[in-house]
N, C-alpha and C positions, 0 to 999 in steps of 0.2 A: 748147403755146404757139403754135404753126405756127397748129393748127387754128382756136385763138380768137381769137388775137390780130393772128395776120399777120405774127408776130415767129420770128425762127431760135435767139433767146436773148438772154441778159446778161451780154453781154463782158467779163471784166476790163481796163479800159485803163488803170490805174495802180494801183500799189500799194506803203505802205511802210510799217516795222514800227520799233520803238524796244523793242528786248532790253535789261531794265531789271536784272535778278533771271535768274540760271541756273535752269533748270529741268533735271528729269532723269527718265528714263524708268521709270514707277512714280510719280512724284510725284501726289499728287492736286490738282489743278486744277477752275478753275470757270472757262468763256468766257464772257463776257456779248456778248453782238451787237445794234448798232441800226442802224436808218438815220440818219444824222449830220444829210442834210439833199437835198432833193428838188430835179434841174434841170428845168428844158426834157426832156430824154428822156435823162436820167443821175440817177446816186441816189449818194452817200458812204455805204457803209455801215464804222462803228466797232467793232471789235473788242480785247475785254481780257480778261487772262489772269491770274488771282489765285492763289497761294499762297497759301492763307488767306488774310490782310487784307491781303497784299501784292500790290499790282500788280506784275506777273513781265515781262508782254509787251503794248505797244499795236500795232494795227495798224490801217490804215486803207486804203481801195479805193474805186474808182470803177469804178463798172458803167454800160452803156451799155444801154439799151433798144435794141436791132437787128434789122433785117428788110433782106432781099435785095433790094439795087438798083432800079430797077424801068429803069432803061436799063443798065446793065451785071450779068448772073445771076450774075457770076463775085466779087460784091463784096458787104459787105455795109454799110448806113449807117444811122445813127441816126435812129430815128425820136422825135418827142411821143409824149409816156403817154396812154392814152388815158383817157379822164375815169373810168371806173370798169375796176378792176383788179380 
């Protein structure tokens, strides 16, 4: 991503879940995953956890498009998406 983009990664800067349904280890599960909805240079992506027809767990995060500083190397800031990804 360094190489093509000019970016160091997609940061998680928030994140939070709503435990609806117990789940337990061995349970079979389905995660379903989208992007929620696109900023300036952050993206919401939705996350959900189905017991069978049951929703078990939602969760939801914000990710930051980031590339290093270009006045301080020690930091990293958000950049715009660049028009084709």
């Amino acid at each position: 991503m360094l190489k093509i983009y000019g970016i160091v990664g997609i940061p998680m800067v928030d994140t939070r879940a709503r435990f609806i349904t117990p789940s337990c280890f061995g349970d079979d599960v389905v995660v379903e995953s989208l992007i929620a909805e696109w900023h300036r240079s952050s993206f919401d992506v939705q996350h959900q956890l189905f017991k069978g027809d049951v929703l078990a767990v939602e969760c939801f995060e914000t990710r930051v498009w980031a590339a290093r500083s270009e006045t301080d190397v020690g930091r990293i800031e958000s950049r715009r998406f660049p028009r084709k990804c």
